[in-house]
N, C-alpha and C positions, 0 to 999 in steps of 0.2 A: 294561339293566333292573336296578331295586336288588328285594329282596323286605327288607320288612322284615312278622318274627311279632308280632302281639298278644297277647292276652290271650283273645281271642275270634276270631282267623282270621289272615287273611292282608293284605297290601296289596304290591301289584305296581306300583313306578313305572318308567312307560317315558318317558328322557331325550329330546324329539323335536326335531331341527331342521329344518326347514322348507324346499323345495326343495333335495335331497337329487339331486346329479347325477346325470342316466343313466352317466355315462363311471366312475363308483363304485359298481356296483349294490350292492344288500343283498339276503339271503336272510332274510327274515320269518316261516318257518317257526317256528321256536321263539316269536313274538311270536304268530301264529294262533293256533298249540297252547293258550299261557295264557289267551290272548282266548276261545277256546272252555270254557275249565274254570272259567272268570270266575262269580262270580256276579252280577258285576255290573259294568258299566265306564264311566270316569267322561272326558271328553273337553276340550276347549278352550272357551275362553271363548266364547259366543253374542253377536254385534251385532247391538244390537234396534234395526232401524233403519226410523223409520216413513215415510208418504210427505213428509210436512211437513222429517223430517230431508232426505230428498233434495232439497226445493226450496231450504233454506236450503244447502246444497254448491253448488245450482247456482249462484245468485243472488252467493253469497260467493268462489265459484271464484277469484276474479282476486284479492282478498283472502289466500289460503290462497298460490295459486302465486305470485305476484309480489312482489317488497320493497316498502315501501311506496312510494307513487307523489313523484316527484320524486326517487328515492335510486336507488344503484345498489351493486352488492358492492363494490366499492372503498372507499363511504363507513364499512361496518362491517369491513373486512380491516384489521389488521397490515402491515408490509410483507413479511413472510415467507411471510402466507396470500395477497394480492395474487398473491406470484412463483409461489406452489406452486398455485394455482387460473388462473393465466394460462397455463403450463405443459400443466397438463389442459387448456385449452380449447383449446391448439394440436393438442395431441397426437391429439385429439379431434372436431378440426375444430365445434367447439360453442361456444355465447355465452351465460355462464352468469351474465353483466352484471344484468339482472333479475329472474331466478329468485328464489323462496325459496332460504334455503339450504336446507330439508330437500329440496325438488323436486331440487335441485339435486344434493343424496346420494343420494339417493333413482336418480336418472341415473346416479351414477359407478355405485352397487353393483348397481344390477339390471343396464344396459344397457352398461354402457364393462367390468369386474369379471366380468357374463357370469351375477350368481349367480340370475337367474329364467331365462335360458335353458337346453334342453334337460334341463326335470328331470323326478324318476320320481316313483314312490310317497310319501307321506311315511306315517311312524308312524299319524297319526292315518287318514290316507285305508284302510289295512291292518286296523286295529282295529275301524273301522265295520263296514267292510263283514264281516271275520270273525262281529263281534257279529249282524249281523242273519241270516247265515245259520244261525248256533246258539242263533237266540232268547234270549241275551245280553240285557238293558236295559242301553241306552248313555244317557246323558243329558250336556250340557254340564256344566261347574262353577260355571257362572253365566252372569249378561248382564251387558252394559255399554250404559247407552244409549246412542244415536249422536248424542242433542242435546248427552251430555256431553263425548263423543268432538270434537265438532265446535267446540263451545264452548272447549276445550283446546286445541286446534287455531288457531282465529281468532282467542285472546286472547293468545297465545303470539308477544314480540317477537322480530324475529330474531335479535337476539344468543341468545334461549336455543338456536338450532340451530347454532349457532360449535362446540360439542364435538363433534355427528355430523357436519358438516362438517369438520375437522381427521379425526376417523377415517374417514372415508368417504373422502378426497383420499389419507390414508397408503395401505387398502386397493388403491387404486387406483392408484399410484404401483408399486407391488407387482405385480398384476397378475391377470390369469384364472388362475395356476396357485393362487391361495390357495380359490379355490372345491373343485377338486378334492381339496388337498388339508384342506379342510375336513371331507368328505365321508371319506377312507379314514380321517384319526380318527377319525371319529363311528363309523363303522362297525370297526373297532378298539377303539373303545372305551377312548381316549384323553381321557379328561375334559377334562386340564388341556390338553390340545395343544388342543384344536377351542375352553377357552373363550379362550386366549390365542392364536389365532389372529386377524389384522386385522381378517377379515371379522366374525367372531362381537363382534369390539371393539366395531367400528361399528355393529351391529346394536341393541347395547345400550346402547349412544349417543346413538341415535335415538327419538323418539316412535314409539308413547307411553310407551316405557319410562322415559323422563327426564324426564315428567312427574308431578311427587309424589303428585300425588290420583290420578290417574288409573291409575300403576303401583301405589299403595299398597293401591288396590281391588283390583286383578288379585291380586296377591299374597295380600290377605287372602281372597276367595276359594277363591285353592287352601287353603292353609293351614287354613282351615273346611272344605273336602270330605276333606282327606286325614285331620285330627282325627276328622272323622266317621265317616270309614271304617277307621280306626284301632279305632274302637269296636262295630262291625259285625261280626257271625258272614261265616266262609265267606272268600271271594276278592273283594279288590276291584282290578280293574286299571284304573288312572288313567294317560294318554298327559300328560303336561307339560311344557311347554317345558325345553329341556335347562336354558338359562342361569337360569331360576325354580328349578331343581333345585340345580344346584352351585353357584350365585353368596353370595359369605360370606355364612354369616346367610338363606340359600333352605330350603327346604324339608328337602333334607338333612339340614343343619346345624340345623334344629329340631328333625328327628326324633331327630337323636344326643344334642341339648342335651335333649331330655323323656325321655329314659331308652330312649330304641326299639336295638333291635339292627338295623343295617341291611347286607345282605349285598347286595354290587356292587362293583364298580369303582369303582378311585380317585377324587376327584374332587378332590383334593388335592395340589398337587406335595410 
């Protein structure tokens, strides 16, 4: 957690990563406590996603997961990405020939890397639920439609997933221990170790991060709640993605560039 003082209160940021392994537990006591003395707490972005978005996912599906038709990975690999993606598909007993590349990262880091298996709590699932038993107003820091989520998504040629596919192959080249130890930084409280860590690489590597409009929303949304609440009597605790927090030029590094005093942990080697 960073707390940075205003002029008029308080603002509590909580760094949160996202499947957060049982095998690393965390004690969230001290994260309750603030979530209880909160006057107010600010959460994760909202997908407004209507039924109309879902027919077009379904309809588009084969579009999203598949390269386009007649092509296969080969035709957009290097000969370096060829040998280090033939490699994983041995290792792995998988045929990763037609995939998207993201579906394809998307496989190494949640299911070959291990990082959605066996996880706990995250920050935010902690903070809700403290919020509502101390009658807290939680509210998201925004929406994103899912037409434009989707839109992003279906427009998007596969060469632009060649970067989270290179960190998604390193991660996993590497192996299930970078999960774990992704987890005892975070919980340590190692900024710079969890964001240069493989996995947290590839993450941010990945859509819809490394997409311009669509990160540069997400972004400017936090950035507008946290301004807000900057200017707000009392306590405001906002849960935010860790890598929106410390990444150059994140939220951070805004509050330090606008004059704010912020008290936490390094996020800077």
């Amino acid at each position: 957690m960073w707390i940075a003082e205003t002029d008029r209160g308080t603002v509590i940021l909580v760094g949160e990563i996202r499947e957060v392994p049982k095998s690393t537990p965390w004690y969230p006591d001290r994260l309750e406590l603030a979530t209880r003395r909160a006057q107010r707490v600010t959460l994760g972005i909202k997908p407004k996603i209507s039924p109309g978005d879902i027919f077009r996912l379904l309809f588009a599906g084969g579009k999203m997961t598949k390269l386009p038709k007649g092509t296969v990975a080969s035709d957009y690999l290097d000969e370096d990405r060829r040998a280090r993606l033939a490699a994983l598909e041995k290792r792995y007993d998988q045929d990763y020939s037609r995939k998207s590349f993201l579906i394809t990262s998307f496989d190494l880091l949640s299911r070959r890397v291990g990082l959605t298996r066996d996880t706990g709590k995250d920050a935010s699932d902690v903070v809700k639920k403290a919020a509502r038993r101390a009658d807290v107003p939680s509210e998201p820091v925004g929406t994103v439609r899912g037409e434009d989520l989707l839109d992003s998504l279906s427009e998007a040629p596969p060469e632009s997933h060649l970067p989270c596919l290179d960190a998604a192959m390193a991660a996993a080249e590497q192996g299930p221990d970078l999960v774990e130890q992704r987890g005892l930084d975070w919980r340590a409280s190692d900024i710079p170790a969890v964001m240069n860590n493989p996995l947290e690489i590839a993450l941010s590597r990945c859509w819809p991060w490394t997409d311009a409009e669509v990160a540069t929303e997400l972004r400017g949304q936090w950035l507008a709640a946290i301004g807000e609440a900057a200017g707000s009597e009392g306590v405001t605790l906002a849960v935010v993605p860790l890598r929106m927090l410390a990444e150059e030029g994140g939220v951070l590094d805004t509050l330090v560039k606008d004059g704010f005093s912020v008290d936490g942990p390094a996020w800077r080697e």
